[in-house]
N, C-alpha and C positions, 0 to 999 in steps of 0.2 A: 504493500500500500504506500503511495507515496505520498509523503508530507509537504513536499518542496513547491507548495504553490505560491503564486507570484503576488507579491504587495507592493506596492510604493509607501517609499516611505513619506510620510509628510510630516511638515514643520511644525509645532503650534505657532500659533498667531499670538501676536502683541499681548493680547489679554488673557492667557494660558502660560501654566507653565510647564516645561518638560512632560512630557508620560502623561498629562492630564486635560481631559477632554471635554469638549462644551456641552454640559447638558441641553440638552433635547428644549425643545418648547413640545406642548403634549402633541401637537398634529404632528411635529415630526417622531414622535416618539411611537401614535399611534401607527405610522407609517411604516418604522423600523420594526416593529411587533407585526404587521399585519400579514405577513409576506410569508407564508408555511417552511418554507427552508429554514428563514431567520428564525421565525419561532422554536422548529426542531431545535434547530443549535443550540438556544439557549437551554429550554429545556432539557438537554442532555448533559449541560453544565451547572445544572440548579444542584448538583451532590457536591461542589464544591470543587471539582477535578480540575487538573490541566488538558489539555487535549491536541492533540498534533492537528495541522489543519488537514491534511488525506484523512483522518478517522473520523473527523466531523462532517466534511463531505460525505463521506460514505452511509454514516448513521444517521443524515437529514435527507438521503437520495436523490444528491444533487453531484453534476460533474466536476471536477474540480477547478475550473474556472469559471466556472457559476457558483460556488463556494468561496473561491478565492473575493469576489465581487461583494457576495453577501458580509463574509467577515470583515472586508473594508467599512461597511457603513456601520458594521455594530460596532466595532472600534471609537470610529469615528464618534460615533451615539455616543459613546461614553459606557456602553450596554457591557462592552467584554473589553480586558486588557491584554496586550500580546507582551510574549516576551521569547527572547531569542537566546538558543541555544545551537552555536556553531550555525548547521545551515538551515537549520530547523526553526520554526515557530510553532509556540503553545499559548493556547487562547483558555482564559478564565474570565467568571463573574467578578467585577473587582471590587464587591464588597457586598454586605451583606445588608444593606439596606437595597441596593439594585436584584440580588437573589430574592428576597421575601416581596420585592416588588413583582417580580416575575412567578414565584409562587402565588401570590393572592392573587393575581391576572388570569394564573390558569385557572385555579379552584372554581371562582365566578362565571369563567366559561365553561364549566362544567360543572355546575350546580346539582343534573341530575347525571351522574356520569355511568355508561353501560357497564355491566354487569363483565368484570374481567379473573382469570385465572392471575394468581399473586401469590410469589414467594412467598409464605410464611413468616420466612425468619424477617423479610423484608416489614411485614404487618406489625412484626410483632416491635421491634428495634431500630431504628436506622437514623442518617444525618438528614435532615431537609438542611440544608448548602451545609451550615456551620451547626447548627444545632437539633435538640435531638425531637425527633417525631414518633409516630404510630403507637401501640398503645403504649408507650414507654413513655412515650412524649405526653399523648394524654394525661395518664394518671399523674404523671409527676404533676401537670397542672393540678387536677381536681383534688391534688392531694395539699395543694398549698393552699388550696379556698379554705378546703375543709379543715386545715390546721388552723384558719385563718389570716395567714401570714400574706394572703395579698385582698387591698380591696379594687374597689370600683367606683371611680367618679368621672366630672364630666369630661375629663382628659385622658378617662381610660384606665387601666390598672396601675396600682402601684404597691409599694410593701407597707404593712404596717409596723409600726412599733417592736409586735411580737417577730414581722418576717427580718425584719432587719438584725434583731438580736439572732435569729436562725441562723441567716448568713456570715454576722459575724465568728457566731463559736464553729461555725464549720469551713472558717476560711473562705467562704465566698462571696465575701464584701470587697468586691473586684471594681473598681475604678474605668468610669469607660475614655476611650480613648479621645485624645485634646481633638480637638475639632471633630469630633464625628456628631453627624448630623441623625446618627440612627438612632432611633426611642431608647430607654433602658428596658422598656418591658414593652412587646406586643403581639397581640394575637393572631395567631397563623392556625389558617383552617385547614386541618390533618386531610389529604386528600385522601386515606383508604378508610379513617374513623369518621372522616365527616364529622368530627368535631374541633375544637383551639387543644393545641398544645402552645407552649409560650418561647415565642422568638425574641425579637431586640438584641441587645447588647449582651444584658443576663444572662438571655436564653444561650447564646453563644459562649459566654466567659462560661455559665455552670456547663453544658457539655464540656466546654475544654478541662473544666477541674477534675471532672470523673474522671476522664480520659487521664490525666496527669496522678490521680491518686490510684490507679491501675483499675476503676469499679468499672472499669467500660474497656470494651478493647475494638477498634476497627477491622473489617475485615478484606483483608489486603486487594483495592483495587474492585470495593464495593462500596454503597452507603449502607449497609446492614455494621450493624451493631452488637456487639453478643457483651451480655453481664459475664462480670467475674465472679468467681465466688465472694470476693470481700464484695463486690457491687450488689451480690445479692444481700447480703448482711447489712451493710451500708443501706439498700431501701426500705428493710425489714424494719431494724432501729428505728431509722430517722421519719420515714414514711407510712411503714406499715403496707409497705407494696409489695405482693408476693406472685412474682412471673410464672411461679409453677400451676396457678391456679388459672 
């Protein structure tokens, strides 16, 4: 499969700096999304991946200079970041407020979605881009209502008093990054539970801490997600979440 399709490279302009690209106005935004190739692409980089440009081409069923074409303007968009290795280029979402944008875009468009055959282990665990989904991702939400530790007002969830002393005894009173324009907390609607499990920043920083305290582990060149035994103990304790049920 070959990777080596052709880009030009372009400058940014005056008002840009290096590597960073102009956001869209929404028609051209709706424009860049509308197009089923651009869509595919993104959608196969919503699990956070790198991806060579011949495997993107291939997995959206476009040639690869009609590939090459498309990933110019998502670029462009601001939608995906390129980065080059030797003669190679690899295309990513380049941040996780543009991922859960393109995750709620699809969900809405498929509010009532056909009846599909689905990994298991993918139902049961897995990364929506940066953080964690399916019924993993569920419960850990309903399980912070029900502890209490998050409420709801008119700017959406936030932690209480009690979720905050939560995070701090468990280390995950994570600080979000200077300038990021992404929520700390926001709801993302699980596309196989059809219910919120919780993205933003959090949702991000706490998968990466599981991930870091060994309760999660990745599955090499998947978005499925498999508990550790201390992950199972670790939901048991602190949640009262039991996967085996």
């Amino acid at each position: 499969m070959c990777d080596c399709l052709v880009m030009q490279d372009r400058q940014p302009t005056a008002a840009q700096k290096p590597g960073e690209a102009e956001p869209p106005s929404l028609a051209a935004l709706g424009a860049l999304l509308g197009d089923p190739v651009r869509a595919a692409i993104l959608l196969c980089l919503t699990d956070g991946s790198r991806r060579p440009a011949g495997e993107l081409a291939f997995l959206a069923g476009a040639s690869p200079q009609g590939a090459s074409a498309h990933l110019a303007q998502l670029v462009d968009g601001g939608l995906l970041k390129v980065e080059r290795q030797g003669r190679h280029r690899f295309f990513s979402i380049p941040s996780g407020e543009v991922a859960e944008m393109i995750e709620g875009l699809a969900n809405w468009a498929d509010r009532q979605p056909r009846r599909r055959r689905l990994d298991p282990a993918l139902c049961q665990a897995r990364l929506c881009y940066d953080h964690l989904a399916g019924r993993l991702g569920v419960a850990l939400f309903d399980r912070m209502i029900a502890q209490g530790w998050l409420v709801f007002g008119a700017d959406g969830p936030a932690f209480s008093p009690a979720g905050l002393e939560w995070r701090k005894r468990n280390d995950f009173d994570l600080p979000a990054p200077a300038g990021s324009r992404r929520p700390l907390l926001r709801l993302c609607l699980d596309w196989t539970e059809r219910r919120h499990h919780l993205g933003g920043h959090f949702g991000a920083a706490f998968a990466r801490a599981l991930f870091d305290k060994n309760y999660l582990r990745r599955r090499p060149g998947e978005r499925v997600v498999d508990v550790t035994p201390r992950g199972v103990a670790f939901l048991r304790r602190e949640l009262a979440i039991d996967l085996t049920n």
